[in-house]
C-alpha positions in Angstrom: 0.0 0.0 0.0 3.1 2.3 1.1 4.6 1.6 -2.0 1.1 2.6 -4.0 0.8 5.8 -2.9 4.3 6.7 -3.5 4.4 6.0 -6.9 0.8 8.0 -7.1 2.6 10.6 -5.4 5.9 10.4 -7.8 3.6 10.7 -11.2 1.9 14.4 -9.5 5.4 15.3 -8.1 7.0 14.2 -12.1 4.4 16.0 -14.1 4.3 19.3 -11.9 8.7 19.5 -12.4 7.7 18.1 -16.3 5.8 21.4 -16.9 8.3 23.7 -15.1 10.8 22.4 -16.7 9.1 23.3 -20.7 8.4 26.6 -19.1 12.4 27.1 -18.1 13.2 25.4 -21.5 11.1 28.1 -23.3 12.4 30.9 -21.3 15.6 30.2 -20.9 16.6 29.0 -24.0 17.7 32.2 -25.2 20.6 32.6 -22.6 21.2 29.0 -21.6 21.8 27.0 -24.4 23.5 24.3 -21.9 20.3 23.5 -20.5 21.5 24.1 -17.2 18.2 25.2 -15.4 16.4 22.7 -16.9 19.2 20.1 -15.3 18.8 21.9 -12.0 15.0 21.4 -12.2 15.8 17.5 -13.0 18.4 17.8 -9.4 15.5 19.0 -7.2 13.2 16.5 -8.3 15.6 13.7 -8.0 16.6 15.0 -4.2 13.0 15.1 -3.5 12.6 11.4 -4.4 15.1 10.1 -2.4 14.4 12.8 0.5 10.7 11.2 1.2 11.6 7.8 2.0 13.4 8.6 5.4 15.0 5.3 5.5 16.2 5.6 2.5 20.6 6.2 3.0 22.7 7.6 -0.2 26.3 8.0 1.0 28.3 9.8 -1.9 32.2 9.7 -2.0 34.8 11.6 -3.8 32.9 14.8 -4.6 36.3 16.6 -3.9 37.8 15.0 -7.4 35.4 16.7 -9.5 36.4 20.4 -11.1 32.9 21.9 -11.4 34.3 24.1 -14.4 35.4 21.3 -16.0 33.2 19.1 -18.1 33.8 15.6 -18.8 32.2 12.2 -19.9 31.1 10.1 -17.5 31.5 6.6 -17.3 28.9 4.6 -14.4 28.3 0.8 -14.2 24.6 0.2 -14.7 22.2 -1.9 -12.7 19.0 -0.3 -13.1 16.9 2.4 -13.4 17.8 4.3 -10.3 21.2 4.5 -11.5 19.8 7.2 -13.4 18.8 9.5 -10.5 21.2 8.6 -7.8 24.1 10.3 -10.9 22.3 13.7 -9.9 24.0 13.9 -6.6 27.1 15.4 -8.8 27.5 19.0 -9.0 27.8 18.8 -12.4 25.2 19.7 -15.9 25.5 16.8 -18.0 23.6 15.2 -20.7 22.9 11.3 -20.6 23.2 9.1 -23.5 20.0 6.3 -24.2 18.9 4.1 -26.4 15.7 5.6 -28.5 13.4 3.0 -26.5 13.9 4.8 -23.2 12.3 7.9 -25.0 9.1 6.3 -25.1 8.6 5.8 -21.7 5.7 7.8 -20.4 7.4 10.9 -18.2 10.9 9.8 -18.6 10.9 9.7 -22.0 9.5 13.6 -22.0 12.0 14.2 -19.0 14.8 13.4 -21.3 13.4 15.2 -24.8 13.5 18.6 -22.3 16.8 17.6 -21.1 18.0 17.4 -24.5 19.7 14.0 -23.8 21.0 12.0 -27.0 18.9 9.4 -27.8 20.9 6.3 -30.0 19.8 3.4 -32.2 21.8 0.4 -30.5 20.7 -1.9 -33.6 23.3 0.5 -36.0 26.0 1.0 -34.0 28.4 2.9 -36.5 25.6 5.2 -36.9 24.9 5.6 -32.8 28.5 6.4 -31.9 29.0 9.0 -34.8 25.8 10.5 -33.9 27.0 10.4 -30.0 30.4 11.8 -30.8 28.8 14.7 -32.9 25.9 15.2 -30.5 28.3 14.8 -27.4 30.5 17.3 -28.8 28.0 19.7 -29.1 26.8 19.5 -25.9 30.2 19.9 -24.2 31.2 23.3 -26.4 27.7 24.3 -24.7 29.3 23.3 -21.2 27.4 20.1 -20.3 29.5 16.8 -19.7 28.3 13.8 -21.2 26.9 10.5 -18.9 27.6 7.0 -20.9 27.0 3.7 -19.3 29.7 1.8 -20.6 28.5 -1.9 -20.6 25.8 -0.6 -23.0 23.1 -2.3 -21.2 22.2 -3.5 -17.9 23.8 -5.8 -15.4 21.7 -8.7 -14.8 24.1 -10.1 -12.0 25.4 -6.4 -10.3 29.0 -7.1 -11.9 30.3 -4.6 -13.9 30.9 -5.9 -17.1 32.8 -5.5 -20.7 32.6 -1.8 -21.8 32.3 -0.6 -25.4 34.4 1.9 -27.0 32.0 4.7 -27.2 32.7 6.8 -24.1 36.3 6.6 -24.7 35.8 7.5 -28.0 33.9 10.5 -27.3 36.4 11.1 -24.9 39.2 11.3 -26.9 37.2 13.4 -29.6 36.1 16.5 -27.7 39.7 16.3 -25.8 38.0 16.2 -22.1 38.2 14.3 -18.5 36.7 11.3 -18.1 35.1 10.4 -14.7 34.3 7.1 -13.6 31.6 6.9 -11.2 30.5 3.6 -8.9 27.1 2.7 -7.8 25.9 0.3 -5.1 22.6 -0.2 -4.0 20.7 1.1 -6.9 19.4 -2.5 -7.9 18.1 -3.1 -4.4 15.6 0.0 -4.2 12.5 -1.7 -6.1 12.0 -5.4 -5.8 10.8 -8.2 -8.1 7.8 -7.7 -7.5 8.3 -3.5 -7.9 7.3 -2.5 -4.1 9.6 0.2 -2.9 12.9 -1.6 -0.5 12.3 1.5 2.3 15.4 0.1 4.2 17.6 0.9 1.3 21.3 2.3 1.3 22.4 3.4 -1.6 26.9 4.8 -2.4 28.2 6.7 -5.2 31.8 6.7 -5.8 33.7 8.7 -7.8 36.8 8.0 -8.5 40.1 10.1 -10.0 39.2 11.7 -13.7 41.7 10.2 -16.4 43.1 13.4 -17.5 42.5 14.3 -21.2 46.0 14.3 -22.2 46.5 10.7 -21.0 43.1 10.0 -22.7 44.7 11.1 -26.1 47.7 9.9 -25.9 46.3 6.5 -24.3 44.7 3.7 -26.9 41.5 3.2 -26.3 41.4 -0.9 -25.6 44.2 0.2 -23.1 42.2 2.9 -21.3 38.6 0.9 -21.4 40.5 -2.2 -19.4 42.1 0.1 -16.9 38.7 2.4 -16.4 37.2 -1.0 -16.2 39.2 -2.9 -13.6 39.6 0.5 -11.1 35.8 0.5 -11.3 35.3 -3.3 -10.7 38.2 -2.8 -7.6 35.9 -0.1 -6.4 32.8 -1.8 -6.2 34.0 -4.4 -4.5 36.2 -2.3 -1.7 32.3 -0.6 -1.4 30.7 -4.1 -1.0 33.1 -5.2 1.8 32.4 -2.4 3.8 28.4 -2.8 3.8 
């Protein structure tokens, strides 16, 4: 029942911060071409979801590594949905990348068209990453970083697993940071059967940016593996500590 009227409560609270954020789209536009009110607007609703549930713990580490002038792309390990709003506790304007079936998603799928996140066709991949290296590029010249999930899909098991070349790519092209982020926790918030886990903890990690000069002069294979094991080292150093 708890769970009930908290989503009822999440679809009013979504479509009241929906229609302010078209209102700051249209009115802002002119002068904030990064979107970055409309990203604020997305940060308030996102605290206000995890502020409700008062058992509900987030623990975020490493906020001290990240240069809020500085933009990057952002690499997380993907578990589930609530990876998506647990990334919003960094101080940072950043687009996400999806796949073009997240856009249809009733509230999300709008949530994203007003963030002006780039949405990808995963069944033509050559055309995806040029499209997310154009697109990504465009966004960061407007001083927005760029969120990837590596793996390209969900974990089914909570492991972090192979990355593609995309972020790394992207990376390289538009000669910025990349930041490696680790969740824990996210896949534990709704259950099976999609009631709410109210005893939930949740940590985000961030870890040290791979500067953009060792991004460039780095191969990509080389970089991917080393993003990829100090990621896996992380989560589990975060797992032994539950």
């Amino acid at each position: 029942m708890l769970s009930a009227l908290y989503y009822v409560f999440l679809v009013l609270l979504c479509t009241v911060f929906m229609i302010l954020s078209a209102v700051a789209l249209v009115v802002c536009y002119p002068f904030d071409r990064g979107r970055r009110v409309v990203h604020e607007l997305s940060r308030i609703l996102m605290r206000i979801f995890f502020f409700i549930p008062l058992r509900w713990r987030q623990r975020v580490e490493g906020l001290e590594r990240i240069d809020r002038r500085k933009r990057y792309v952002i690499v997380l390990n993907h578990n589930t949905v609530i990876d998506i709003p647990a990334l919003y506790y960094l101080p940072l304007n950043f687009r996400w990348v999806s796949k073009r079936e997240v856009f249809k998603i009733p509230f999300f799928g709008q949530f994203l068209f007003l963030h002006g996140d780039i949405c990808i066709n995963r069944g033509r991949a050559t055309a995806a990453l040029e499209q997310m290296v154009h697109e990504g590029k465009m966004w960061i010249s407007r001083g927005a970083s760029i969120a990837i999930f590596p793996e390209g899909t969900r974990s089914k098991d909570g492991e972090i697993h192979r990355f593609k070349a995309g972020a790394f790519t992207l990376a390289r092209e538009a000669s910025v940071d990349i930041l490696p982020v680790v969740l824990d926790g996210t896949r534990t918030l709704i259950r099976k059967n999609l009631l709410f886990n109210w005893g939930n903890r949740i940590t985000i990690r961030v870890l040290p940016p791979v500067p953009a000069a060792r991004v460039a002069a780095t191969d990509p294979h080389q970089l991917m593996t080393e993003v990829h094991d100090s990621m896996c080292a992380a989560l589990s150093e975060i797992r032994q500590k539950r």
